[in-house]
N, C-alpha and C positions, 0 to 999 in steps of 0.2 A: 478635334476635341481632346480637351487631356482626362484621361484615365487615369487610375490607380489602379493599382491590382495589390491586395493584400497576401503574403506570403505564411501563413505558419509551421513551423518548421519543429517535430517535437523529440530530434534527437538531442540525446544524454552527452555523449560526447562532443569536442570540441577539438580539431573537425566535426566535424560526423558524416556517414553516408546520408542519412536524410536531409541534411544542408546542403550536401554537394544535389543532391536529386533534385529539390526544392528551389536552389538557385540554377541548374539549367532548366529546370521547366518552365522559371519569370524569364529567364534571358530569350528562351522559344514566343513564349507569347509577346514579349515586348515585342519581336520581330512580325510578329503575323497583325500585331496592330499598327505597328509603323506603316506596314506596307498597307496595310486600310486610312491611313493620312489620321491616323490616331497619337497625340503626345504618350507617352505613358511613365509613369513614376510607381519605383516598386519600392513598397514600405515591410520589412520582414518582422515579425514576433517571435522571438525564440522561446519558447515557450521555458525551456529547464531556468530562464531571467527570471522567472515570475513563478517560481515554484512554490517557495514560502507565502507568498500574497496567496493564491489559490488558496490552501489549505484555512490560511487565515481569512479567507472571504467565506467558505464554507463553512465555519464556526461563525463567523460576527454576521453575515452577510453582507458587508461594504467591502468595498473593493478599497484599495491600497492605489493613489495618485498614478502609480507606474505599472498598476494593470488596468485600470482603467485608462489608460493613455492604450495601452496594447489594445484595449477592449472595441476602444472608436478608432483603428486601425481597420479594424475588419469591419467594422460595419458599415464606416465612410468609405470603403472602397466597391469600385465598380465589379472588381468579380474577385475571388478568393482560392490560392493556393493551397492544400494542405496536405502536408507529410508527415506520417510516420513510421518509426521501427515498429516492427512487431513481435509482438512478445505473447506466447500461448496463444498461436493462432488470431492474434487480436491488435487492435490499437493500444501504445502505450496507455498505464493510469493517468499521467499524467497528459498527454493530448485528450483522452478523456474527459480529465476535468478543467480544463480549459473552455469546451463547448459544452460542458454544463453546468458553469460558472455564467458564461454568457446567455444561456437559453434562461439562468433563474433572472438573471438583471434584465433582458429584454429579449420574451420571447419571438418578438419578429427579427430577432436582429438579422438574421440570413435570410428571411421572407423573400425569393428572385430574385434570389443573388446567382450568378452563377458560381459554380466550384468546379475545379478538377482535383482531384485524389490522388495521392500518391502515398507510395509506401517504400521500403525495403525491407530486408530478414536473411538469414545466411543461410537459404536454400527458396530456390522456384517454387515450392510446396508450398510454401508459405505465403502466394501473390494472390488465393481466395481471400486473404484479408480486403481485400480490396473490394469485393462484391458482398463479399459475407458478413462483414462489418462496417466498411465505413462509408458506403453506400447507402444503404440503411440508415445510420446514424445521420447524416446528411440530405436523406429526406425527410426524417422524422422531423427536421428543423428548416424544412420549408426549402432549404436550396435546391439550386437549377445543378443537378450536378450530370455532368458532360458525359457523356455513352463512354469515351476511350479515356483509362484512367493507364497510371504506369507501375510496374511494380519494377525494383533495382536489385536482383541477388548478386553474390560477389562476382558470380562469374562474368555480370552484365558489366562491369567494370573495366577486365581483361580479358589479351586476346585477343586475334588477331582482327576478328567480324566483331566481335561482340558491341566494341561503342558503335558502330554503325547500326548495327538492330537496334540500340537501344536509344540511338540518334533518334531513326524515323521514329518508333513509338512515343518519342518525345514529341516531336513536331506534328503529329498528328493528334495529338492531344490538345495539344499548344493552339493549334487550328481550330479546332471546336469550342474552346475557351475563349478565343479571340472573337469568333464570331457573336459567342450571346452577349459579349462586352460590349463589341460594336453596334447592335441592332438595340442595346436600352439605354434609355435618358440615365443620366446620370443620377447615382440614389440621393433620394433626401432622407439628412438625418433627424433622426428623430429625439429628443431626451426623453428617454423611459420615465424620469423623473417630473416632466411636467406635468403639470395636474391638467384633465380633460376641461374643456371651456365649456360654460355652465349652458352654453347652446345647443353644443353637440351631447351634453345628458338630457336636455329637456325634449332635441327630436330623436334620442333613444327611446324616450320613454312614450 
């Protein structure tokens, strides 16, 4: 079956550490569904792309052609990536307002989705982002999000061990995300925008 896996990525910089995190944890799971006899196709949103749309959807509330193209990136996809820096203990503003951009346009948009988390920050102190925030915020919006999440301080970078620890943590994340991709039909999307059939109001009522 072909898959998608949607990738969001909410680093500032270009590189950035949360891009480099973010594209090896799609390159792990494309492997753990390859080897389940899965196609997979990875679609990434960079989020700092669509900064000004954000702010300008929060004010007008319409989204801007090139965020809502980003928008049905993640909702058409079978399980979803997300990364980011952290800053005060927390997830970016802007990765922020990226899922609560999407939660006002359709709040089921992550309704069983799976997700797996990810983060980086310039010390290990900072990898409770990860349960203390975005955790949380990701079940608040319905996703299936994965027991083993990753966090990347510099030092997981270099070194002699260090990419190897932070190999496995990858791949074992990578593994639990692969699996809830594998075991559900593939999503159907829905347009927020269409209006309910005058059938399904009258067996509401």
């Amino acid at each position: 079956m072909k898959r998608t896996i949607a990738v969001v990525s909410a680093g500032l910089g270009r590189p950035s550490s949360s891009r480099l995190l973010a594209d090896r944890l799609a390159a792990a799971v494309e492997r753990e569904l390859h080897e389940r006899g899965d196609e997979t196709e990875v679609r990434v949103v960079e989020v700092r792309d669509h900064a000004h749309d954000l702010v300008n959807n929060l004010v007008s509330g319409f989204p801007a052609p090139e965020l809502q193209g980003a928008f049905d990136v993640v909702t058409g996809a079978d399980g979803l990536i997300a990364v980011t820096p952290t800053f005060a203990a927390s997830y970016s503003g802007l990765f922020k307002a990226f899922f609560d951009v999407l939660d006002l346009l359709d709040d089921n948009a992550l309704a069983d989705k799976p997700v797996l988390i990810g983060a980086t920050g310039g010390t290990a102190r900072h990898s409770l982002v990860l349960e203390n925030a975005m955790r949380p915020l990701f079940t608040y919006l319905r996703g299936v999000v994965v027991p083993m999440s990753v966090f990347a301080a510099p030092e997981d970078w270099g070194g002699a061990a260090a990419p190897d620890l932070l190999a496995r943590r990858i791949d074992r994340a990578a593994a639990q995300l692969a699996v809830e991709i594998h075991r559900r039909d593939a999503p159907a999307v829905r347009d927020p925008f269409e209006p309910t059939p005058f059938e399904d109001l009258l067996g509401a009522g």
